[in-house]
C-alpha positions in Angstrom: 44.5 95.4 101.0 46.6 98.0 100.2 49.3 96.6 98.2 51.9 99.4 98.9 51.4 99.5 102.5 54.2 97.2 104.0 56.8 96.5 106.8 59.4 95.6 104.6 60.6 95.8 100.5 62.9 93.3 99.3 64.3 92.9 96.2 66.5 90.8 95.0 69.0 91.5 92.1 70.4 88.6 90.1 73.1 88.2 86.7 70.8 86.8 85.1 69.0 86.6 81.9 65.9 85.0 79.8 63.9 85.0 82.6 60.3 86.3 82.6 59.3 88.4 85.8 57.0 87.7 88.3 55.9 89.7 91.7 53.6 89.0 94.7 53.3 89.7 98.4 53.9 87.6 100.7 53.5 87.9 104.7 53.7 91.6 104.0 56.8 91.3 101.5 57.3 92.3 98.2 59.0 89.6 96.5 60.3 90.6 92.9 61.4 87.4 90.9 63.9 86.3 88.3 64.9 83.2 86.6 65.9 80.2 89.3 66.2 81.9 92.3 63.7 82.9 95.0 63.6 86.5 95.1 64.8 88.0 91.8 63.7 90.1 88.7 66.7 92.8 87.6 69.6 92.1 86.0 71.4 95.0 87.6 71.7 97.0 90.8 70.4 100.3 89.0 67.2 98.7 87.9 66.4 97.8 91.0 67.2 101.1 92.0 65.1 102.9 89.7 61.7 100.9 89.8 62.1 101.8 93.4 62.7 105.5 92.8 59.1 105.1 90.8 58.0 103.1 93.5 58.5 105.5 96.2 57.9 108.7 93.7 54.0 107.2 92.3 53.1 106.1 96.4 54.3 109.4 98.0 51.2 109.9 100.0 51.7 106.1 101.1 53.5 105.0 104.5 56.1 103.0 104.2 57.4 101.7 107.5 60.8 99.7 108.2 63.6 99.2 106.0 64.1 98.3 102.2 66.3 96.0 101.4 67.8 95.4 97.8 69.5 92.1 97.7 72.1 91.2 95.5 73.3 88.1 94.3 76.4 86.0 92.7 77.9 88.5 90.4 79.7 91.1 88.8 78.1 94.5 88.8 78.9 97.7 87.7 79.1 101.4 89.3 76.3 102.4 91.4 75.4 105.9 92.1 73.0 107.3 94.2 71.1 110.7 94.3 70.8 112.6 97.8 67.1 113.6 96.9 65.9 110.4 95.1 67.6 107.4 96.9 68.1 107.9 100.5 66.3 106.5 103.2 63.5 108.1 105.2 64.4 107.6 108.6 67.4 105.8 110.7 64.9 103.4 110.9 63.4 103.4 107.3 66.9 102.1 105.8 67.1 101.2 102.3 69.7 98.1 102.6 72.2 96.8 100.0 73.2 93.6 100.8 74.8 90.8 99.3 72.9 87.6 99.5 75.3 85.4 100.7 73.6 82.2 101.0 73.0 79.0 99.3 76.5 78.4 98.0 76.4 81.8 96.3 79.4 83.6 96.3 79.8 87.3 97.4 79.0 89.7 94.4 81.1 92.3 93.0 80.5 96.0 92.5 83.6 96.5 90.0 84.3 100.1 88.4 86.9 98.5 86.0 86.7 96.0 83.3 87.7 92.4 83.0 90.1 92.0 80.8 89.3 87.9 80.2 92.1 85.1 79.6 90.7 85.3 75.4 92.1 88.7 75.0 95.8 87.8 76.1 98.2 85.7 74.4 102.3 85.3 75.0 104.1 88.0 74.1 106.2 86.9 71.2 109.6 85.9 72.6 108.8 85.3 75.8 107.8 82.4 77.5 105.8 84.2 81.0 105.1 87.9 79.2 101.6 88.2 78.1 100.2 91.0 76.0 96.5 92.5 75.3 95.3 95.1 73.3 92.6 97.5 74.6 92.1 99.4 71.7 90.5 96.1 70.5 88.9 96.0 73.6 87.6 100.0 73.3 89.8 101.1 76.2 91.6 103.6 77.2 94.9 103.4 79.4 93.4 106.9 80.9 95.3 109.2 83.1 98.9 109.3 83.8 101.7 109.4 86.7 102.6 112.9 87.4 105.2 114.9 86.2 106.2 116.0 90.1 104.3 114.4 92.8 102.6 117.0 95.1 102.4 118.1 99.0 104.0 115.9 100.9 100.9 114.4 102.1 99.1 114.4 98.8 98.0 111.5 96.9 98.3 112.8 93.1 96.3 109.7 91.6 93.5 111.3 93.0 93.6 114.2 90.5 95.8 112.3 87.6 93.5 108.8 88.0 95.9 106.7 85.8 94.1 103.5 85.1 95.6 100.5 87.0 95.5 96.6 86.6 93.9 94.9 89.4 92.8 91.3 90.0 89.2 90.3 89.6 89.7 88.8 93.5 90.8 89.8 96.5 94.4 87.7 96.6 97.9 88.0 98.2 100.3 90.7 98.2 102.3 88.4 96.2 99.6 88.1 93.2 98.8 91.6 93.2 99.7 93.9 89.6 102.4 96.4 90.0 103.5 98.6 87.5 106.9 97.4 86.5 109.8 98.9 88.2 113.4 98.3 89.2 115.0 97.0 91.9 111.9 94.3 91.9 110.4 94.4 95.7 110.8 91.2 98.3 109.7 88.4 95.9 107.6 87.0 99.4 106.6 90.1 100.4 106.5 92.8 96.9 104.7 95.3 99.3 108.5 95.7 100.9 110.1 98.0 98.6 114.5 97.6 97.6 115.9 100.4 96.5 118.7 102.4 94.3 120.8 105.2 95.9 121.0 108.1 94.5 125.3 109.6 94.5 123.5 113.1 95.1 121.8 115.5 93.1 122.6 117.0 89.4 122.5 120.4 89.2 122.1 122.8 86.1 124.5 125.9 86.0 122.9 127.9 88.2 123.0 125.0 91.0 119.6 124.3 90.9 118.9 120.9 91.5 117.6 119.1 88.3 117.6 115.9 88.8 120.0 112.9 90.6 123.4 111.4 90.0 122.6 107.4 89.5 125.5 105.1 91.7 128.0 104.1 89.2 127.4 100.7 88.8 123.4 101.8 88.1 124.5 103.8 85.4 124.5 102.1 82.6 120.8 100.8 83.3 119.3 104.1 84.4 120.9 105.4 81.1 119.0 102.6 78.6 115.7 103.7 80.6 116.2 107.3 79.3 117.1 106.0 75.4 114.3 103.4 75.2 111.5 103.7 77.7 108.3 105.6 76.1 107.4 107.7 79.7 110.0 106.9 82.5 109.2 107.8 85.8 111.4 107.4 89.2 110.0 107.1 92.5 112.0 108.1 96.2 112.5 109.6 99.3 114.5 112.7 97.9 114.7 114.6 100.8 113.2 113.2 104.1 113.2 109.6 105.0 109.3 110.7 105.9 108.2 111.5 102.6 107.9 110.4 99.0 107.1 111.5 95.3 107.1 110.4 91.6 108.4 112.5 88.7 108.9 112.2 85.5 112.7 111.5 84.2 114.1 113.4 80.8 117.0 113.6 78.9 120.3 113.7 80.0 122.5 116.4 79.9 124.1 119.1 82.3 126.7 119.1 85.3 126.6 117.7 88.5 127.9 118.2 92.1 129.7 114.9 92.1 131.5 115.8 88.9 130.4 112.5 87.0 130.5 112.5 83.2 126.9 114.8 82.4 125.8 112.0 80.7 125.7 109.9 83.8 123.0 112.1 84.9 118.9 111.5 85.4 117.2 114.9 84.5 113.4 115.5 85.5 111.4 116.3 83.0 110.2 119.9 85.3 113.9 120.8 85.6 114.4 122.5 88.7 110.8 122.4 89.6 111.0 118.7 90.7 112.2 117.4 94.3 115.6 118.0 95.8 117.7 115.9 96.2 120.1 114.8 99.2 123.0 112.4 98.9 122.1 109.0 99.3 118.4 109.1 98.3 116.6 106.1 97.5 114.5 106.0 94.8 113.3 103.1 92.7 112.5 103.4 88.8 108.9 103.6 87.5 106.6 102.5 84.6 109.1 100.8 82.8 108.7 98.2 80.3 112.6 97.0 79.8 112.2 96.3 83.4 109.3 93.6 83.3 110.8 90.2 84.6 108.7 89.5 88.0 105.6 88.0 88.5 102.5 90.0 89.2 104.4 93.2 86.9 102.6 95.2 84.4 103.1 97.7 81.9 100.4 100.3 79.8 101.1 101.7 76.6 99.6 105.0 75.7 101.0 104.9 72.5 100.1 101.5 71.2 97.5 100.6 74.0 99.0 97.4 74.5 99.1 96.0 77.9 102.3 93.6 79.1 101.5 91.6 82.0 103.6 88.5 83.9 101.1 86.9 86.0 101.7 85.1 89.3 99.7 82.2 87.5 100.1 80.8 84.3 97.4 81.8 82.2 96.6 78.2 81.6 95.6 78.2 85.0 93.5 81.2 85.4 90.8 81.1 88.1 88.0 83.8 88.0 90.1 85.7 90.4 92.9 85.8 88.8 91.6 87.4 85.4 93.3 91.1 85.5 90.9 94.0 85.5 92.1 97.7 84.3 90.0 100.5 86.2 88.5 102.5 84.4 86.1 104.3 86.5 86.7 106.9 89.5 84.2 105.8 92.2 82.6 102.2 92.7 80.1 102.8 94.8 79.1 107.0 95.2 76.7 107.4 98.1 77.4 111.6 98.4 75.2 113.6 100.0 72.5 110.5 100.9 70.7 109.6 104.6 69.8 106.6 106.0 71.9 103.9 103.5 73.1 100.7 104.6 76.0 98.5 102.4 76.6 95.3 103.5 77.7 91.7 102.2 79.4 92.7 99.0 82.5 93.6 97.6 84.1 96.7 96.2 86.6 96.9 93.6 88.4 98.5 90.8 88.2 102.3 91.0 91.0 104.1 89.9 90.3 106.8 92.8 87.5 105.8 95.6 85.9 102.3 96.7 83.5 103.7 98.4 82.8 107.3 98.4 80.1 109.2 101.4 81.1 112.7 101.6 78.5 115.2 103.8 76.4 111.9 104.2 74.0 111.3 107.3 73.1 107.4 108.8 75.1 105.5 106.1 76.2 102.1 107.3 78.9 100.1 105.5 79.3 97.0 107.0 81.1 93.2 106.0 82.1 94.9 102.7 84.9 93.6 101.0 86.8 96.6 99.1 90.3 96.4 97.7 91.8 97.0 94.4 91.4 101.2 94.6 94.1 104.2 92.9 93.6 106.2 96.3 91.1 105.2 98.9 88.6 102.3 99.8 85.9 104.2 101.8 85.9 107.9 102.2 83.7 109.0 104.7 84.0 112.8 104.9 81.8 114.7 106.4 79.2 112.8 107.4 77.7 112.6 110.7 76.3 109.3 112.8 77.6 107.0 110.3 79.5 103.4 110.7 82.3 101.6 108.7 82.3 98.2 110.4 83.7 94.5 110.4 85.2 95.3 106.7 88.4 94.7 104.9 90.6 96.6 103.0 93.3 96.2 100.9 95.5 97.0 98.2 94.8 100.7 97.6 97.2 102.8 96.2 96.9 105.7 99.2 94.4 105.3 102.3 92.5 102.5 103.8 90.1 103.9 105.3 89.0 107.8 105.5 86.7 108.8 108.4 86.5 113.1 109.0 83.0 113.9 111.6 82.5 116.5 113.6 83.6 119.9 114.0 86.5 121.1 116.2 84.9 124.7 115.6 81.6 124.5 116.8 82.6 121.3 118.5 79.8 119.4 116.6 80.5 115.9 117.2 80.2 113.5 114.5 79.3 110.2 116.0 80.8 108.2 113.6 82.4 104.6 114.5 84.9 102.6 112.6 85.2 99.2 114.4 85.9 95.7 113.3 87.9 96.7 110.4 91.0 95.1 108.9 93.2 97.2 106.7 96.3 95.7 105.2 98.6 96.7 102.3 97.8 100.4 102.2 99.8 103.0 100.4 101.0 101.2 97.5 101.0 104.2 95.2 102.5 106.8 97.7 104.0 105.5 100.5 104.1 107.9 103.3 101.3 109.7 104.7 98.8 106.9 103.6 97.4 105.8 106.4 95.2 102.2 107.3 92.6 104.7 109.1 92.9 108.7 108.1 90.9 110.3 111.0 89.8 114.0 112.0 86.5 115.1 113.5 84.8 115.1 116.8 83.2 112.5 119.5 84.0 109.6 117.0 85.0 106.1 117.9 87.4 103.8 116.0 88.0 100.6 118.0 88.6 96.8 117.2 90.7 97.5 114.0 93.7 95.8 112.7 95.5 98.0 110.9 98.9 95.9 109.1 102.0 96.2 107.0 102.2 100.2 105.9 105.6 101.6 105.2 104.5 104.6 106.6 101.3 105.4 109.3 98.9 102.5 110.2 97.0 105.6 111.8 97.2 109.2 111.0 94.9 112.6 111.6 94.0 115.2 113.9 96.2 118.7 114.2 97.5 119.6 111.2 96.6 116.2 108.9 92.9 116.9 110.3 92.0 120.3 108.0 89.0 121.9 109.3 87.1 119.3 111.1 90.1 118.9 113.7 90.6 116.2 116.3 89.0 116.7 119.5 87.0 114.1 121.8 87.9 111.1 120.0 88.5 107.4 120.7 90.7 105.2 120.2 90.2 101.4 121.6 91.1 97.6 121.4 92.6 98.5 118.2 96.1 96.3 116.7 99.1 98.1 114.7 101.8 95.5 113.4 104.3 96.1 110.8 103.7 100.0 110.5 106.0 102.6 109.3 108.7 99.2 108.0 110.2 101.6 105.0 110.3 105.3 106.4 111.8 107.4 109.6 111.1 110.2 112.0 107.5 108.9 112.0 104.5 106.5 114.0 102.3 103.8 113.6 99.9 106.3 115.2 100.6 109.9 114.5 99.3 113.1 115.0 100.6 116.7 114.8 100.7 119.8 116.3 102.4 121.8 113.4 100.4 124.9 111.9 98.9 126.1 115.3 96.6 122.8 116.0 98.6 121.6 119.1 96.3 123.1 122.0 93.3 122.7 119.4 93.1 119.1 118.8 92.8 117.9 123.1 90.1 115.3 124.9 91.5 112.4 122.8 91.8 108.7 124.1 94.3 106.1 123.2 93.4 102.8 125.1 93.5 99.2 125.2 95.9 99.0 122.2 98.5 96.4 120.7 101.2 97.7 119.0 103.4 94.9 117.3 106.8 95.1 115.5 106.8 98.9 115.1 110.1 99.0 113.3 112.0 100.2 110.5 112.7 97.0 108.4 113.7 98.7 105.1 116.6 101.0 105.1 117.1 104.4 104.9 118.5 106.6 102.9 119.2 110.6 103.5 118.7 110.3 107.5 119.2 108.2 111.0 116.0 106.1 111.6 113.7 107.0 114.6 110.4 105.2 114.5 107.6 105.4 117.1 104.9 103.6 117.8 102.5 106.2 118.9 103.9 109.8 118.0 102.5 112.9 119.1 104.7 115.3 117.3 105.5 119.2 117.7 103.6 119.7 120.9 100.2 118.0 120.5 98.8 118.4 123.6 95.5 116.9 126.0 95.9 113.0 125.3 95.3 110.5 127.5 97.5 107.5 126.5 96.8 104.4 128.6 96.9 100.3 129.5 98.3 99.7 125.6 100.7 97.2 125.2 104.2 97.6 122.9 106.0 95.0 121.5 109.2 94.7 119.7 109.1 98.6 118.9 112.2 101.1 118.5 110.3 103.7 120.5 106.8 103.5 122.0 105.3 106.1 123.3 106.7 109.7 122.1 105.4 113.5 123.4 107.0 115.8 121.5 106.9 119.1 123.7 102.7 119.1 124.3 101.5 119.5 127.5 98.9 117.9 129.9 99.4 114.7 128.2 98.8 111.6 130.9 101.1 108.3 129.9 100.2 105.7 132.2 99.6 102.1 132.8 101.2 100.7 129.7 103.2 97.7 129.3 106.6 97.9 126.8 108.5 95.1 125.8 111.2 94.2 123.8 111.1 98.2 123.3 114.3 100.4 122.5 113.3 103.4 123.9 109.7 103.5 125.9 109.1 106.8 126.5 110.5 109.5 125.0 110.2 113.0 126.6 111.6 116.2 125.0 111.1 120.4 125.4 111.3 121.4 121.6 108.8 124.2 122.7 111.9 125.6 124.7 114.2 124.7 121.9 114.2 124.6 118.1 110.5 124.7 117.9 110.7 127.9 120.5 107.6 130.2 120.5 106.1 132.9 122.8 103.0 132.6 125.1 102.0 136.1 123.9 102.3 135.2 120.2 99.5 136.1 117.6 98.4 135.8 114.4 99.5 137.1 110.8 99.3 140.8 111.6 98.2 140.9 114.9 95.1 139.3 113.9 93.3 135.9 114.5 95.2 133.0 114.5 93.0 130.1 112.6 94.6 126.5 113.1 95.9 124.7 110.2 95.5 127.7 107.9 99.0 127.6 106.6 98.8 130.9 107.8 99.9 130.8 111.3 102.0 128.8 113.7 101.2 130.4 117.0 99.5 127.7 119.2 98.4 130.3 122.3 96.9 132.4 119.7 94.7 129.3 118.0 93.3 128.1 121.3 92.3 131.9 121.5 90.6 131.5 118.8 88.6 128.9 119.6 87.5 130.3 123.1 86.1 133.4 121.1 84.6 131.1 118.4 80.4 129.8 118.5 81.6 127.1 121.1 83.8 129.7 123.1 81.8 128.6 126.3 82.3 124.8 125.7 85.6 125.2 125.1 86.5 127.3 128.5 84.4 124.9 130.0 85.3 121.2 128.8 89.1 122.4 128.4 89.4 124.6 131.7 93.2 122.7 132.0 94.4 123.4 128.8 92.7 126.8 128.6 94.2 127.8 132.2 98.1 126.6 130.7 98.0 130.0 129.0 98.1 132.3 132.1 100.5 129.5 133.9 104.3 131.0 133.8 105.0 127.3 134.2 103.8 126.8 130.8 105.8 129.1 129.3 107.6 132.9 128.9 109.1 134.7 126.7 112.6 133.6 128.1 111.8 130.1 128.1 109.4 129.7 125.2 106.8 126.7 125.8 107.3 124.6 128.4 106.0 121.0 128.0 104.3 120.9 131.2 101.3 118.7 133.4 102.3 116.3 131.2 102.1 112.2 133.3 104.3 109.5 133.0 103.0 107.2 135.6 102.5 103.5 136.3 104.4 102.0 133.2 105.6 98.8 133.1 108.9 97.8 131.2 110.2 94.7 130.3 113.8 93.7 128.5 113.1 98.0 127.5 117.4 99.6 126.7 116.2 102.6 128.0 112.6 103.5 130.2 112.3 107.6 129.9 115.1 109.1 128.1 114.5 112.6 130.0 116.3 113.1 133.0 114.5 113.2 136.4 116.0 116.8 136.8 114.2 118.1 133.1 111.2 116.5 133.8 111.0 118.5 137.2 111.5 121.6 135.5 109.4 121.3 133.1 106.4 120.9 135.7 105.7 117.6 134.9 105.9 114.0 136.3 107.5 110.7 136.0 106.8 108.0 138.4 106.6 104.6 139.4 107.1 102.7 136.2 108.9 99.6 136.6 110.8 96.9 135.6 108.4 94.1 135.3 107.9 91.6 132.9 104.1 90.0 132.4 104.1 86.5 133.5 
């Protein structure tokens, strides 16, 4: 028989070691063994890997038909990479699988790109009775990158570029147990995740009234001051100038006037002087990286000088479980599957990166399914790019930016990506930048994310399309049976779901679906600071238009359902409850946000969407009718496209009229106020509201 000729590969991947290796076939199986378990012979996921890049490269004339499964056992693991050319799969049905094993009392193994730092290495700090201290030089590491100097775009996530190493946990455990760099004011001892806050007086300005920095409250003074004199790289962390958006910088000496007229010494300088954020009166901000402030359990703090490491854990060392055993990332990506076909991940967990969990850029087929990820600098699985792929029945947790990233399709050619996301629970997102860090980041075409649960963000549970969705856009997608609860506790002028129209993508980003949908306790819960609160539930901001929003269900919201300006959005068959406002309704088109029908682009010229380049939202959908899908576009949009000729829509008196837009069928119940438009603006503005009640569900 020919022994390469089979219906199925498995091979089994075990922590083992001593054991002699053995192989035969069995039933048409290639069974590879190792030590005391059924199906094992490598030590590690790579050498499985490679003897099955030989495998494959010395049988090339050979058929192999089905899937290949690599199956890995009770362990810890280390990176894996894979190569497009060498590693991917052949067909959508000629997978190569790895899975966790999962069976047998085995528990789920680990694919970890930090390193254990184990209950030997630490001891008490001397002193203290709960600080304990480890040195990684000893251990040959490095406390590698750093917190920036000034945090970047609004809706950037700088670890991604600075990729300080973090502590983690070796498990997946409570928000309460989880490392955080030591700060001050401490977070909700129950619930760390839910940030307190300082206030800033205002800012401090140097004498030519730039803004260089903030004026501490007076009874925070004196503390703020003994960060400056004895910390070794003091950061502070706030919402400087929106209640919507957040950054880090690095604090300096203290010197210089300020508008309040406080003694200069009473004064917190950024290191960047007038290049860092502005600063409004009243901001809150929280200090950063700071080892006089360690006193809570679950804290941390990194030297770069010494390379010592300070930690308070949540349990007493004497007590340490194998989860509990602190782990410092130390690589970027856990598991890199860029550029590959046909891969399946499933039954494991993924940890420790100081950037990405799971990375699939420009990927085709890949599966990710019952994988564990959590303890990630920016993301747990990036799938950018890619096209028929699937992130299902996963968790994720405890990342420092984004849950989950899913980007397929093309709003250009209007290439659909096919990708689903479905199943998936998110919770405890953005827990190095708090705003713009979604549960699910989403752009792309003809994808489907459904069944998620998507928990506990200070900022958006989902974000993406129009101007968050860069080139891939939003168009065709849908959204289904999907729960939101405790989004957007700690910010303002924002949504649990949220997608914008700003930089010409608000007639560009239409045929989306919004269905089917809980959305729990979608309130602000944490104070602001340099604005009035307004939180949404689902937010369609600065005229997103073509949305069809329907039989979702809002609970104990501030506002649930928001169209700012758009047009031909359809509202209907919802149920609100226990809801401030349910429907809010407003003309900004007309108003503050006021543009022409007849506009254009820079020059004259093209207008491309979300180019930073041009704001002109007749101009974009232009654009696209006189792109390579022109045709599809005129034909699949024929509404939307037709609203540019419409004087109903819009003229160069009135600006852009929010009209076609359907408010119809809602139910409300114990709601202060149902529409806050008036029946007479709604009229005008060529749209409708009708027939939603006041009826509570039984």
């Amino acid at each position: 028989a020919d022994a390469m000729r089979f219906s199925w590969i498995t091979i089994a991947v075990v922590a083992l070691v001593g054991a002699s290796a053995s192989e035969e076939f069995v039933h048409g199986q290639l069974a590879l063994h190792v030590g005391n378990c059924q199906v094992c012979r490598y030590q590690t996921i790579e050498a499985a890997r490679d003897y099955l890049r030989s495998s494959r490269a010395t049988s090339a004339s050979k058929q192999i038909q089905g899937n290949i499964e690599i199956i890995i056992h009770e362990g810890t693991y280390g990176p894996l990479v894979l190569d497009p050319t060498l590693d991917s799969g052949a067909a959508a049905d000629q997978r190569i699988v790895y899975k966790g094993y999962n069976r047998d009392g085995e528990g789920r193994p680990v694919i970890s790109a930090g390193v254990a730092i184990p209950a030997e290495q630490w001891q008490l700090k001397q002193g203290s009775t709960q600080i304990l201290i480890a040195n990684l030089t000893r251990m040959a590491l490095s406390p590698g990158g750093s917190l920036p100097d000034s945090g970047g775009t609004i809706d950037t996530c700088d670890q991604a570029t600075n990729l300080k190493a973090q502590l983690f946990l070796t498990g997946a455990t409570s928000d309460a147990a989880q490392p955080r760099l030591a700060r001050y004011p401490n977070g909700n001892p129950a619930h760390p995740n839910q940030w307190n806050f300082l206030h800033a007086v205002g800012p401090a300005f140097d004498a030519q009234r730039k803004v260089v920095g903030l004026v501490p409250a007076a009874g925070d003074a004196a503390r703020v001051l003994r960060w400056l004199a004895t910390e070794e790289a003091p950061f502070v962390h706030g919402y400087w100038e929106w209640d919507w958006a957040d950054s880090i910088v690095r604090a300096a000496a203290t010197s210089g006037s300020n508008a309040s007229g406080a003694p200069a010494a009473a004064v917190l300088r950024w290191a960047v002087g007038s290049a860092g954020p502005q600063v409004k009166k009243n901001a809150r901000y929280i200090g950063l990286n700071l080892l006089s402030e360690l006193d809570a359990p679950g804290e941390y703090y990194v030297s770069h000088t010494s390379g010592m490491v300070h930690y308070q854990p949540a349990v007493p060392l004497s007590q340490w479980g194998a989860a509990d055993v602190p782990v410092l990332s130390v690589n970027a990506t856990a598991v890199q599957l860029d550029g590959v076909a046909h891969i399946t991940l499933s039954g494991v967990a993924v940890a420790h990166a100081t950037s990405t969990g799971i990375s699939a850029h420009n990927v085709v087929g890949v599966v990710v399914e019952d994988v564990d990820v959590y303890g990630h600098g920016v993301v747990g699985i990036d799938l950018t790019n890619a096209t028929d792929s699937v992130v299902a029945a996963s968790s994720v947790q405890n990342v420092g930016c984004v849950g989950i990233r899913a980007h397929c399709g093309n709003a250009r050619t209007l290439s659909p990506g096919n990708c689903t996301v479905s199943g998936n629970t998110v919770t405890r997102m953005a827990q190095y930048k708090r705003t713009y860090q979604p549960g699910i980041h989403w752009a792309g075409v003809g994808n489907t994310y459904a069944h998620n649960t998507l928990t506990d963000s200070p900022h958006n549970c989902v974000l993406g399309g129009g101007n968050e969705g860069a080139s891939w856009g939003g168009v065709d997608n849908l959204f289904e049976y999907n729960t939101l609860d405790n989004c957007a506790f700690e910010s303002s002028d924002t949504g649990a779901f949220y997608t914008c129209g700003q930089q010409a993508t608000a007639f560009v980003n239409p045929g989306n679906t919004l269905r089917h949908s809980l959305f729990r306790n979608i309130q602000n819960t944490g104070g602001s600071g340099v604005q009035g609160i307004t939180i949404q539930a689902v937010y369609l901001d600065d005229q997103m238009s073509g949305w069809d929003i329907y039989n979702n269900t809002f609970v104990n919201c501030t506002t649930g359902t928001f169209v700012g300006g758009g047009r031909l959005n359809a509202v209907h068959d919802n149920y609100y409850e226990d809801v401030g406002v349910a429907h809010h309704f407003d003309n900004r088109g007309m108003g503050w946000e006021k543009g022409l029908p007849n506009c254009t682009g820079p020059g004259g010229g093209a207008c491309v969407p979300n180019s930073g380049a041009c704001t002109c939202n007749p101009a974009a959908l232009t654009y696209e009718r006189d792109g390579p899908a022109g045709a599809t576009w005129e034909h699949r949009y024929s509404a939307l496209v037709a609203t540019l000729d419409d004087a109903r829509c819009g003229t160069a008196t009135l600006g852009m009229v929010p009209c076609y837009n359907s408010v119809v069928d809602n139910r409300f119940c114990r709601v202060t106020t149902g529409i806050d438009a008036s029946a007479a603006d709604i009229a005008a503005w060529h749209s409708t509201a009708r027939n939603n009640t006041d009826a509570c569900r039984p």
